[in-house]
C-alpha atoms as a printed R data frame, in Angstrom:
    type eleno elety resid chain resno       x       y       z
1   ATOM     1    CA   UNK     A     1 112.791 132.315  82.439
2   ATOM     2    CA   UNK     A     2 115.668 134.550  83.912
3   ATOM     3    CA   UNK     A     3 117.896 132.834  85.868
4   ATOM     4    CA   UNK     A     4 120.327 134.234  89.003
5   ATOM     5    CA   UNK     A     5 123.588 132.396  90.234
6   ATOM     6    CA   UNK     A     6 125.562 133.795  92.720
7   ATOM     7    CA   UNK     A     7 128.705 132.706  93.822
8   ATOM     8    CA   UNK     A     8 131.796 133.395  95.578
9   ATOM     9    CA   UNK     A     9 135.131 132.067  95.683
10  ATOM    10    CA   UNK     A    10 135.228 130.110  98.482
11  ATOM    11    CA   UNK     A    11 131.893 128.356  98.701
12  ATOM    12    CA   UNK     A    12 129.372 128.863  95.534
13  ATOM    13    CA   UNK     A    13 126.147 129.330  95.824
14  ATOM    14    CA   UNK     A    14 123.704 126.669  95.055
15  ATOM    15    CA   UNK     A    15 120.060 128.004  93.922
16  ATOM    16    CA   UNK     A    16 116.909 126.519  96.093
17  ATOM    17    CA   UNK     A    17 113.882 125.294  94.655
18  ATOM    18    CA   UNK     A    18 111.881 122.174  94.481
19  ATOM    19    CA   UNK     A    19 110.360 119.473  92.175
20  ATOM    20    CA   UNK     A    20 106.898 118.788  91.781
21  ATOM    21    CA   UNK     A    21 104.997 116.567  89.452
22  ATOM    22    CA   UNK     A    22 101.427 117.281  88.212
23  ATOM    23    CA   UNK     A    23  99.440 114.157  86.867
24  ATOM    24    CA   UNK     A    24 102.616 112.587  85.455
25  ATOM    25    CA   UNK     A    25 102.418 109.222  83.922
26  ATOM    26    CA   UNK     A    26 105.558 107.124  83.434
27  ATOM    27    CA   UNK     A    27 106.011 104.660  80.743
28  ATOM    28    CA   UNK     A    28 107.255 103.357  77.411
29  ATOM    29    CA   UNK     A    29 106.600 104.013  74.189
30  ATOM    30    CA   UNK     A    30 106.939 101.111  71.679
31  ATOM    31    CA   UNK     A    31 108.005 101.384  67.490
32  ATOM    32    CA   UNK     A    32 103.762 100.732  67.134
33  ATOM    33    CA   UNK     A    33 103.281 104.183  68.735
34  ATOM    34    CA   UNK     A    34 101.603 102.353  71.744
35  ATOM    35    CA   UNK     A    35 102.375 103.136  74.912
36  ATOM    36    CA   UNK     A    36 102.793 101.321  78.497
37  ATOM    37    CA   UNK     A    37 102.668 103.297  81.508
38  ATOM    38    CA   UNK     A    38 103.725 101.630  84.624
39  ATOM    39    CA   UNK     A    39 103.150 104.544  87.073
40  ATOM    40    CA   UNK     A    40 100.253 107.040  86.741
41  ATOM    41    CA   UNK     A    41  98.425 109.944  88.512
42  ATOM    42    CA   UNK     A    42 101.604 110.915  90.000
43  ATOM    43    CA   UNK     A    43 101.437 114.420  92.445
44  ATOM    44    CA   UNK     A    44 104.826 114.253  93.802
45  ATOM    45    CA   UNK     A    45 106.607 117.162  95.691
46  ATOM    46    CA   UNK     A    46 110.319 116.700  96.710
47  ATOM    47    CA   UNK     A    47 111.301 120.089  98.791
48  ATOM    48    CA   UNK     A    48 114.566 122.174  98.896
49  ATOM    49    CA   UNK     A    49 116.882 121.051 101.934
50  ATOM    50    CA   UNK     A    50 115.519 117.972 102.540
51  ATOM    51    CA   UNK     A    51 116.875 114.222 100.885
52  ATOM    52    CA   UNK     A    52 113.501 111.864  99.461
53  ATOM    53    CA   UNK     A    53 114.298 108.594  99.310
54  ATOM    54    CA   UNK     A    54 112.677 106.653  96.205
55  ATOM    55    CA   UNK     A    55 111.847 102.847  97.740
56  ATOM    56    CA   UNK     A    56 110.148  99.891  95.694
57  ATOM    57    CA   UNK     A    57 110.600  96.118  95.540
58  ATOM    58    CA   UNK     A    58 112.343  95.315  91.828
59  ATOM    59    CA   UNK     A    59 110.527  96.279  88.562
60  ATOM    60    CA   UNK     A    60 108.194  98.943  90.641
61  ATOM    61    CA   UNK     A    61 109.702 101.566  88.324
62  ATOM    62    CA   UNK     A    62 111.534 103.307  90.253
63  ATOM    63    CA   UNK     A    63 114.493 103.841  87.360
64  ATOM    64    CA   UNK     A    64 111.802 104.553  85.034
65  ATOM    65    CA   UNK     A    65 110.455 107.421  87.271
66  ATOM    66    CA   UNK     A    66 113.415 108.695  88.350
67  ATOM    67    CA   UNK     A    67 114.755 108.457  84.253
68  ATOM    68    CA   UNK     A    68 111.775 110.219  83.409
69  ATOM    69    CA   UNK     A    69 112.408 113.221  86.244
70  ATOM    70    CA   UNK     A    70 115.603 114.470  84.640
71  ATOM    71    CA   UNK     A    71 114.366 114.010  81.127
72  ATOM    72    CA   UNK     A    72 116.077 111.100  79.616
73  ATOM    73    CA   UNK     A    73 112.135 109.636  78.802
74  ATOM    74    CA   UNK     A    74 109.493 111.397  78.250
75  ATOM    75    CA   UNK     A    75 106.310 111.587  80.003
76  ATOM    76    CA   UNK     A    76 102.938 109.802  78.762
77  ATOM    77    CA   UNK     A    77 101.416 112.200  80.600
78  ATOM    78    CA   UNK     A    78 101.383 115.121  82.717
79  ATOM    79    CA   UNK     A    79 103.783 117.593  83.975
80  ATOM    80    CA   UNK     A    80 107.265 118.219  86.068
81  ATOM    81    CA   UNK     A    81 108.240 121.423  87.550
82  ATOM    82    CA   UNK     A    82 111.741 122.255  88.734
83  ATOM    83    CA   UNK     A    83 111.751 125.159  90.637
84  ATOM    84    CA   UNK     A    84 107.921 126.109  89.056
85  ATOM    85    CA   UNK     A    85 109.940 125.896  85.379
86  ATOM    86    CA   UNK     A    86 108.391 123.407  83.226
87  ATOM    87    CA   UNK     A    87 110.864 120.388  82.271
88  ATOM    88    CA   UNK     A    88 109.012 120.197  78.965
89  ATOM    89    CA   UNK     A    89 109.445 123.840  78.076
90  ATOM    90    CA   UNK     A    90 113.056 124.047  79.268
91  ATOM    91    CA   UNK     A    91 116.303 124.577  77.001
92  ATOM    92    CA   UNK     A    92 118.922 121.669  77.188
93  ATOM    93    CA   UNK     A    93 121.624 124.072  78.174
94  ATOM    94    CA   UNK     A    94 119.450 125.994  80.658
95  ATOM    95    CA   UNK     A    95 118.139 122.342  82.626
96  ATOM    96    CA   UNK     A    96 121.936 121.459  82.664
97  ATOM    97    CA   UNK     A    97 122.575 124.595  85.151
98  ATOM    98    CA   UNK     A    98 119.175 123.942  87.211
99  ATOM    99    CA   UNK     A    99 119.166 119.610  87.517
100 ATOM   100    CA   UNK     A   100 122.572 117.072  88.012
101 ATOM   101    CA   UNK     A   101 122.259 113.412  87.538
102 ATOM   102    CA   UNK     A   102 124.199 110.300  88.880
103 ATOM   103    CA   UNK     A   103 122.855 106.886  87.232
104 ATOM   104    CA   UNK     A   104 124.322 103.828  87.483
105 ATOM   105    CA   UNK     A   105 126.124 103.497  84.204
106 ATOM   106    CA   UNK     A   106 129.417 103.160  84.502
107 ATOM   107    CA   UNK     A   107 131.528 106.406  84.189
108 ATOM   108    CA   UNK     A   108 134.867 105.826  81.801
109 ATOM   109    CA   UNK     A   109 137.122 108.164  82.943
110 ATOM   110    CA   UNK     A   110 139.763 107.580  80.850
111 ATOM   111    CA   UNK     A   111 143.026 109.797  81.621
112 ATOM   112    CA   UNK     A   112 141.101 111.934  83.378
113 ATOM   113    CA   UNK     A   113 142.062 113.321  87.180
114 ATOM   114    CA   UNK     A   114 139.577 113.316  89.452
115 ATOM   115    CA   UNK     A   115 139.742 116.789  89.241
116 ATOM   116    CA   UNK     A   116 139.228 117.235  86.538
117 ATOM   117    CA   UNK     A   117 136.486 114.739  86.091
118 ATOM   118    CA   UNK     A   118 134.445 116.803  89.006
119 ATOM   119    CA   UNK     A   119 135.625 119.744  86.569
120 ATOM   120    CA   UNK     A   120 132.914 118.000  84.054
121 ATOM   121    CA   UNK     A   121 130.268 119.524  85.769
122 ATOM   122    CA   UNK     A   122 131.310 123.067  84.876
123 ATOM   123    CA   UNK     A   123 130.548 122.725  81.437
124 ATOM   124    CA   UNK     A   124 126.914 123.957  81.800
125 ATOM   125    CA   UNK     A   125 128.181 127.363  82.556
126 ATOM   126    CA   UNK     A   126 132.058 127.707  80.381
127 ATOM   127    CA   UNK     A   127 130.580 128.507  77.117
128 ATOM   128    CA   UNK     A   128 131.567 127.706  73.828
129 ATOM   129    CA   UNK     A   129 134.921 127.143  74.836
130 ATOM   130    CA   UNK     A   130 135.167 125.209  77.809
131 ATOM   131    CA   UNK     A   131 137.573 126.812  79.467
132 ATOM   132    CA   UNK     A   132 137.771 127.211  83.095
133 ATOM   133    CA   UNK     A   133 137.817 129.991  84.735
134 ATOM   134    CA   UNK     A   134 138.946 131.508  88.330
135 ATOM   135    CA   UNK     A   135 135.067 130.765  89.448
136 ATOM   136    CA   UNK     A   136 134.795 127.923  87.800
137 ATOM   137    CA   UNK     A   137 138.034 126.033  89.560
138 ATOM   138    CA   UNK     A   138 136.508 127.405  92.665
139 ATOM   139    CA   UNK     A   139 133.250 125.947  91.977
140 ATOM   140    CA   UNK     A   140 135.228 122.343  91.645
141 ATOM   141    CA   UNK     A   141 137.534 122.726  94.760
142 ATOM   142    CA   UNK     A   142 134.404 123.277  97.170
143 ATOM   143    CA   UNK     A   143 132.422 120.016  95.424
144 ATOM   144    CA   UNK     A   144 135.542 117.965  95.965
145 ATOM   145    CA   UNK     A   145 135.567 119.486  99.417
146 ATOM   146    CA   UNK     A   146 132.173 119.206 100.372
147 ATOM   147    CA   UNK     A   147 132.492 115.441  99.411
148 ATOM   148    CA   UNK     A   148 135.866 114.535 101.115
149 ATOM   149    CA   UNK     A   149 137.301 114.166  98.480
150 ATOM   150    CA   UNK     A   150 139.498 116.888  97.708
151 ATOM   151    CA   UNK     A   151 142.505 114.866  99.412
152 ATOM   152    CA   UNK     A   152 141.963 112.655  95.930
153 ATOM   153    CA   UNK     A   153 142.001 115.712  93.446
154 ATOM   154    CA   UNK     A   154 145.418 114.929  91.635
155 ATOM   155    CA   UNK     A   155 144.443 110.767  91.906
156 ATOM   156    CA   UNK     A   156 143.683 109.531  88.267
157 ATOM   157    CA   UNK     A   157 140.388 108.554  88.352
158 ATOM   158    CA   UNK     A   158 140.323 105.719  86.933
159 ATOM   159    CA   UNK     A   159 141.849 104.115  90.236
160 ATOM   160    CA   UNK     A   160 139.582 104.941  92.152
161 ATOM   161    CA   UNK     A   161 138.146 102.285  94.972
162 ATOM   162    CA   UNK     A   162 133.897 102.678  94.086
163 ATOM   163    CA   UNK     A   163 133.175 104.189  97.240
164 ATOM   164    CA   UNK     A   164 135.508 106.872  96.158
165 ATOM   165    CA   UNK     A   165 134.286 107.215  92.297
166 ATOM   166    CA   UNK     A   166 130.617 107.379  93.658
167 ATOM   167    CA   UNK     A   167 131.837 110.272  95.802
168 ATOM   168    CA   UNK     A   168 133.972 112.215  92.872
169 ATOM   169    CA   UNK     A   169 130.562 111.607  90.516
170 ATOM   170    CA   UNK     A   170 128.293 113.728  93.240
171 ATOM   171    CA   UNK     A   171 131.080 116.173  93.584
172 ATOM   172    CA   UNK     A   172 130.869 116.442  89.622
173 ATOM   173    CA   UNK     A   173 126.931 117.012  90.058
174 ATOM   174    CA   UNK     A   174 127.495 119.584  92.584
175 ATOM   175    CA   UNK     A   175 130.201 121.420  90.625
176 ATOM   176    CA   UNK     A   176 127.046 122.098  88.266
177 ATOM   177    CA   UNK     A   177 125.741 124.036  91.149
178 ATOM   178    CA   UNK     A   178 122.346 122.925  90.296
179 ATOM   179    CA   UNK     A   179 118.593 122.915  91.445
180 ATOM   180    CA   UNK     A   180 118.243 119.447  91.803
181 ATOM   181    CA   UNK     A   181 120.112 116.501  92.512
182 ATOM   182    CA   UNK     A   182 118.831 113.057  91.217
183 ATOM   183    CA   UNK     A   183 120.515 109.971  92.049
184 ATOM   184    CA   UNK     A   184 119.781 106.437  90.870
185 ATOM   185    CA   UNK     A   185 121.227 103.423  93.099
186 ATOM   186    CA   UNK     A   186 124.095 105.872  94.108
187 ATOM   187    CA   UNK     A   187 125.133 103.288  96.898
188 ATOM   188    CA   UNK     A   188 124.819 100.019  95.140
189 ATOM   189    CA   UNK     A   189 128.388  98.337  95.024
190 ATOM   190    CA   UNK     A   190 129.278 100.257  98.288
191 ATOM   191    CA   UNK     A   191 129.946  98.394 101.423
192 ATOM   192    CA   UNK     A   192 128.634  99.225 104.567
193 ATOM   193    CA   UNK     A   193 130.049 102.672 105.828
194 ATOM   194    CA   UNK     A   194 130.292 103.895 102.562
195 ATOM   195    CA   UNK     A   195 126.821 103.437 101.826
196 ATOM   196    CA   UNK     A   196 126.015 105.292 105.272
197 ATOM   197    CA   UNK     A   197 128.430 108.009 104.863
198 ATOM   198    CA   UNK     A   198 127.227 108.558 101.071
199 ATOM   199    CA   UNK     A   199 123.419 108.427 102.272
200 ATOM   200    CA   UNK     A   200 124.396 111.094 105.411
201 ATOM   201    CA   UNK     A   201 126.565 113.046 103.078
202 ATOM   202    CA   UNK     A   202 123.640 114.014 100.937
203 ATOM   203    CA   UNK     A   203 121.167 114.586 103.648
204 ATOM   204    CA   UNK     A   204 123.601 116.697 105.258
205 ATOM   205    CA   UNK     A   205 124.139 118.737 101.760
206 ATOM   206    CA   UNK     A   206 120.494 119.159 100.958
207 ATOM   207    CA   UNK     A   207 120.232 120.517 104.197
208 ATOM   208    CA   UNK     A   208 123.068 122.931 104.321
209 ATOM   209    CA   UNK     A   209 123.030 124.500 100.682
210 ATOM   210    CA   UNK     A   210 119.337 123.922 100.325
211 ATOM   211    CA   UNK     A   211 119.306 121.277  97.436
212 ATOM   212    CA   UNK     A   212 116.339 118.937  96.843
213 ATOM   213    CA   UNK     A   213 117.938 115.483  96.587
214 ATOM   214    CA   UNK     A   214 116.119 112.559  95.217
215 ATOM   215    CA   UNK     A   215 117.816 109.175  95.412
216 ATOM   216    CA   UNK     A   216 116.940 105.777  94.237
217 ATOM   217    CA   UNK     A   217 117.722 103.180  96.367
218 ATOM   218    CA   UNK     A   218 117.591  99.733  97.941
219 ATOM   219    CA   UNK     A   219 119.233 100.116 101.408
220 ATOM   220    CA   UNK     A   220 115.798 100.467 103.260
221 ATOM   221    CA   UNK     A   221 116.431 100.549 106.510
222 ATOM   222    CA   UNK     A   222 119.306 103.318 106.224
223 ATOM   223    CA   UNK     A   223 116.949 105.562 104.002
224 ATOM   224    CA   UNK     A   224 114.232 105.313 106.587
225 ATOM   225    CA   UNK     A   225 116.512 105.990 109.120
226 ATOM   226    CA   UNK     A   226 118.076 108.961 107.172
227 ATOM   227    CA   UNK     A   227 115.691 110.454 104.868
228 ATOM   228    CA   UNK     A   228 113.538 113.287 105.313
229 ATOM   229    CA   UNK     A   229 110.661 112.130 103.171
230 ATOM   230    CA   UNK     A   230 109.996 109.049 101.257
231 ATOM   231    CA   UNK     A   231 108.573 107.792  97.859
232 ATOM   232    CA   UNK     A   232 106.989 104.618  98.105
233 ATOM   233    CA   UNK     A   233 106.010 102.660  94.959
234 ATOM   234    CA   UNK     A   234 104.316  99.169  96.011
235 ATOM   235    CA   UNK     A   235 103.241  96.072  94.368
236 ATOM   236    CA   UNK     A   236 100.435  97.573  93.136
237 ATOM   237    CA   UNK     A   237 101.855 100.670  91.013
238 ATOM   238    CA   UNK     A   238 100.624 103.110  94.101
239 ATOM   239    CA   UNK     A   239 102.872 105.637  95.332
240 ATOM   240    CA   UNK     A   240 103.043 106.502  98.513
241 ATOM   241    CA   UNK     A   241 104.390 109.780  99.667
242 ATOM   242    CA   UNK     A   242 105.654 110.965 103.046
243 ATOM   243    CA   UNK     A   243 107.767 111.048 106.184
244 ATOM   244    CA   UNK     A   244 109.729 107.693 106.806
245 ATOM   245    CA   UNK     A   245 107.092 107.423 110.281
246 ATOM   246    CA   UNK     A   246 104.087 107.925 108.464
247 ATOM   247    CA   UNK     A   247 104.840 105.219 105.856
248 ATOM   248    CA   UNK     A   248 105.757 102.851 108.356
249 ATOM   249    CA   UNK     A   249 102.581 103.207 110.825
250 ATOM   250    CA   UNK     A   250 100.407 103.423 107.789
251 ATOM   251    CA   UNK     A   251 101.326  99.703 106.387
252 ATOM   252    CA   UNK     A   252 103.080 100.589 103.258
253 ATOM   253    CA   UNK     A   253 106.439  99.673 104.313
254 ATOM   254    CA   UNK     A   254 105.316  96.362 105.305
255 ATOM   255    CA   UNK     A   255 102.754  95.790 102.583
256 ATOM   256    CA   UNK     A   256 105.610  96.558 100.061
257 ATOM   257    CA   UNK     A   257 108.096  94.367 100.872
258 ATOM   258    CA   UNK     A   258 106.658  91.679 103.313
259 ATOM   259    CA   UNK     A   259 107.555  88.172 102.150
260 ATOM   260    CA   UNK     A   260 107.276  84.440 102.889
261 ATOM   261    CA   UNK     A   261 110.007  84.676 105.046
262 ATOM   262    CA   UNK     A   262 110.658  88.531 106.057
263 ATOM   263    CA   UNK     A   263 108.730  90.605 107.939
264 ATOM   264    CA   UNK     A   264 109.266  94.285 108.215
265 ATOM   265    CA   UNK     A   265 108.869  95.095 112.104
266 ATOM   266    CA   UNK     A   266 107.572  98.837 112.472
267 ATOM   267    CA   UNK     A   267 108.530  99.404 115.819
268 ATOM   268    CA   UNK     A   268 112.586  98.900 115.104
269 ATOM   269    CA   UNK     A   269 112.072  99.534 111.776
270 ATOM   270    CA   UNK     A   270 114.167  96.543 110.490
271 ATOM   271    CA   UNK     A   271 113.378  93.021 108.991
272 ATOM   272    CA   UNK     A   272 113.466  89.886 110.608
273 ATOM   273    CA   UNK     A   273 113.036  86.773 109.666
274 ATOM   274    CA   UNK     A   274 109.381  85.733 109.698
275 ATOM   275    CA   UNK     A   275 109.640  81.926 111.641
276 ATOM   276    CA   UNK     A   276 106.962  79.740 112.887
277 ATOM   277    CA   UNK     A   277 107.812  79.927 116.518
278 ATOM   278    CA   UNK     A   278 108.565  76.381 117.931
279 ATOM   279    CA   UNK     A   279 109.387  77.427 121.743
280 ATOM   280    CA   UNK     A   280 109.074  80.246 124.332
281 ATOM   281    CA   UNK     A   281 112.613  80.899 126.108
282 ATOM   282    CA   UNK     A   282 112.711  82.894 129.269
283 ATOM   283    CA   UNK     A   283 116.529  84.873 129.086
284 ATOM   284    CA   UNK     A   284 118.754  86.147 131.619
285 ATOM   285    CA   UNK     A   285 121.016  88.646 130.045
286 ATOM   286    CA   UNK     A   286 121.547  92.097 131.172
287 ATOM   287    CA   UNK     A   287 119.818  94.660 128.429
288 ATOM   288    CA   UNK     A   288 122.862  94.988 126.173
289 ATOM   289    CA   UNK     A   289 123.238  91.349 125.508
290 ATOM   290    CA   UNK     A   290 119.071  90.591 125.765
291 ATOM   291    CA   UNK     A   291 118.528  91.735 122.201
292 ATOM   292    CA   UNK     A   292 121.614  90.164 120.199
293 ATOM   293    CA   UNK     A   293 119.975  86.810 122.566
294 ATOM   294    CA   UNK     A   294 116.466  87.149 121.082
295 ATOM   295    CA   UNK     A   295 117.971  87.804 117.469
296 ATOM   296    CA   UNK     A   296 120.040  84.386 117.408
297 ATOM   297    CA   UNK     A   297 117.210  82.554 118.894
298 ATOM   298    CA   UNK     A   298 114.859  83.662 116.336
299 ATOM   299    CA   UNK     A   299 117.070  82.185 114.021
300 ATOM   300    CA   UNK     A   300 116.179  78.843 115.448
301 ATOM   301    CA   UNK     A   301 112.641  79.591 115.757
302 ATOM   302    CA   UNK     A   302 112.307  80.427 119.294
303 ATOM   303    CA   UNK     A   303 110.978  83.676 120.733
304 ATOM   304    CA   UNK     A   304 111.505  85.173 124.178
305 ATOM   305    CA   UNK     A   305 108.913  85.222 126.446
306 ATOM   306    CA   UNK     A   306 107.958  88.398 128.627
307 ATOM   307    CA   UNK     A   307 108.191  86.587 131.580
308 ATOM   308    CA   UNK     A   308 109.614  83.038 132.700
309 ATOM   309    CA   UNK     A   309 105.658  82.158 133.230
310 ATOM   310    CA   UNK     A   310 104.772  79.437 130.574
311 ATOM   311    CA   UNK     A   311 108.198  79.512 129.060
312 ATOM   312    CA   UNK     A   312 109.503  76.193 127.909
313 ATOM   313    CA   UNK     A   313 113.133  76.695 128.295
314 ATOM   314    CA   UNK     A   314 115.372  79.087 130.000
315 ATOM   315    CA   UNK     A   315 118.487  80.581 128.615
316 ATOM   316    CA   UNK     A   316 121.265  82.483 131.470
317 ATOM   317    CA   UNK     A   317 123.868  84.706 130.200
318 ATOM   318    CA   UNK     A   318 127.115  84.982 132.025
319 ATOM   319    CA   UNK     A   319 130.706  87.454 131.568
320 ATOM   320    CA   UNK     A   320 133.273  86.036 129.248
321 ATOM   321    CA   UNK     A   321 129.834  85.591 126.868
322 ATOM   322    CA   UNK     A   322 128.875  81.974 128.253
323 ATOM   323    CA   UNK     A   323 125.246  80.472 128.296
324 ATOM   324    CA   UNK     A   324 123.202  78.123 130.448
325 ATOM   325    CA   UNK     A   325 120.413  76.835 128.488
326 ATOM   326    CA   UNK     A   326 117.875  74.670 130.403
327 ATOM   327    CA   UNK     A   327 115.942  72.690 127.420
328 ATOM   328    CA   UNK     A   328 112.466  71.448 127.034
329 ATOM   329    CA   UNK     A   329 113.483  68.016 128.575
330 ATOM   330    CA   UNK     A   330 115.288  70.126 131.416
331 ATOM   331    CA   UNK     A   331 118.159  69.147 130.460
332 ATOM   332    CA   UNK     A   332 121.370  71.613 131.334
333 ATOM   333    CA   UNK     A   333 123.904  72.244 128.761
334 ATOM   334    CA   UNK     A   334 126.604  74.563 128.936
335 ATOM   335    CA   UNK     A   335 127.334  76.864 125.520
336 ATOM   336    CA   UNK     A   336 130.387  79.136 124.656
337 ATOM   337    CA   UNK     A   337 129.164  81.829 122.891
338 ATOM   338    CA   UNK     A   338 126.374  82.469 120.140
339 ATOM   339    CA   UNK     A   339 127.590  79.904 117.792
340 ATOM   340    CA   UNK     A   340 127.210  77.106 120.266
341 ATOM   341    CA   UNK     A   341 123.931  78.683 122.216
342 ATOM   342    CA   UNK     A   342 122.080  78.421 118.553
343 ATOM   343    CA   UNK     A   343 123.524  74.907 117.485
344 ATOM   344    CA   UNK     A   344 122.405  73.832 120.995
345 ATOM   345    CA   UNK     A   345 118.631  75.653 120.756
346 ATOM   346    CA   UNK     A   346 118.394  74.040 117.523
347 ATOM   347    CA   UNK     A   347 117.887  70.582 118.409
348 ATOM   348    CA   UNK     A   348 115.224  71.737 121.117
């Protein structure tokens, strides 16, 4: 199959396309020859320019999916197409200019710079001799760019924070200017805004250069906030394919990864804690306080009532974030701030 790169110096071109699977079952093969699927009938479709998110409670198999996508397993059966090219029936050296990977493993960078680690990704396309050249360094300045991380280019790698390293190991898969992009876990170890400015980076690539980016991941509420489509493997082995909005009204979400004590609520499209509820509390609190209120009571077991009709306590917010909480016995207390409005609605 021919294939056409173009390119320019400032900003390299980055091919469109799309990945599809056709009957593909996922597995293991063991030293008997036997085999063990653990996902099967698999028609998936991830399109150019927009970011799927792969979801699943542990040991769905998403790794072993995602691990069998960019050829590191091998199917048990059926096909997967990048760009309409079969993954079976494609040379190693022409896959590494059409698909980049980022797994969890831990990358030793050694001496390297992070340079010239995002330089890495350039091999695909140097030749037998690895050199660089003009395009190539160009092709590694706008991945570092396109990252943020270019101010870090001359940093040795190997002190980088993990926010940072995660961000220099997608600039290496972009430097590959590839097809695809498949990323396992890419935000695990992150805290908090890294993990949402990694997650929006991506979206926001696949978007502008056209990429089709498949990630891995366990941050559910950010991907279904972020994500243009979604994989959904349940308990079952079943996956579920679609917009974030359509796996959420359908039940999938919740049937996925509903427990004991967590309930996934499809209208805010978070979990809370699933409580028996001991007490209805009418609140006064003006509508920027009302819901951080409700959250802290349900902690305690107590929900708000939608009107102060059959409510068995009463809670009143007032400036400098104090509380008047009238209890069951009607009993006024007097509480300064969350801590001591939830110590105080616990013994009601």
């Amino acid at each position: 199959m021919t294939e056409t790169l173009t390119e320019t110096a400032a900003q390299p071109g980055i091919r469109t396309g799309g990945l599809e699977t056709e009957e593909l079952t996922v597995g293991y093969r063991t030293r008997s020859r036997s085999s063990r699927a653990v996902l099967s009938g698999l028609a998936l479709h991830a399109a150019p320019g927009e970011l799927t998110v792969l979801l699943g409670p542990n040991g769905a198999g998403k790794s072993t999916l995602l691990r069998t996508l960019c050829g590191l397993l091998p199917p048990l059966e059926g096909r997967i197409r990048i760009g309409g090219a079969d993954l079976a029936r494609t040379s190693p050296a022409a896959l590494a200019r059409r698909l980049a990977v980022v797994l969890t493993d831990r990358v030793d960078a050694g001496l390297l710079s992070v340079r010239e680690l995002a330089g890495l990704g350039r091999h695909p396309h140097t030749g037998f001799t690895g050199r660089l050249t003009a395009a190539d360094h160009a092709a590694v300045e706008w991945s570092l760019k396109a990252v943020g991380a270019d101010h870090l280019a001359d940093r040795p790698a190997a002190e980088l924070s993990d926010g940072e390293r995660q961000r220099v190991l997608t600039a290496r898969a972009l430097a590959q200017e590839p097809e695809v992009v498949l990323l396992d876990e890419p935000t695990a170890f992150l805290d908090v805004p890294s993990r949402v400015a990694l997650t929006v980076l991506l979206r926001d690539l696949a978007r502008d250069k056209g990429l089709t980016v498949v990630v891995s991941t366990h941050d559910l509420e950010l991907a279904l906030r972020v994500a243009d489509a979604v994989w959904l493997v349940d308990r079952t082995s079943r996956v579920h394919a679609g917009a974030p909005e359509d796996l959420i009204r359908g039940g999938a979400v919740a049937s996925a990864f509903d427990a004991d004590h967590l309930a996934f609520d499809p209208l805010t499209g978070t979990f809370g804690l699933r409580r028996a509820t001991r007490a209805a509390v009418a609140v006064d609190a003006p509508a920027d306080v009302l819901p951080l209120v409700e959250r802290a009571l349900a902690r305690e077991g107590l929900s708000v009532a939608d009107t102060g009709a059959g409510a068995d306590a009463r809670v009143s917010w007032t400036e400098g974030n104090r509380f008047t909480l009238v209890g069951p016995d009607a009993r006024t207390t007097e509480a300064h701030g969350f801590h001591e409005l939830t110590r105080t609605a616990r013994t009601w």
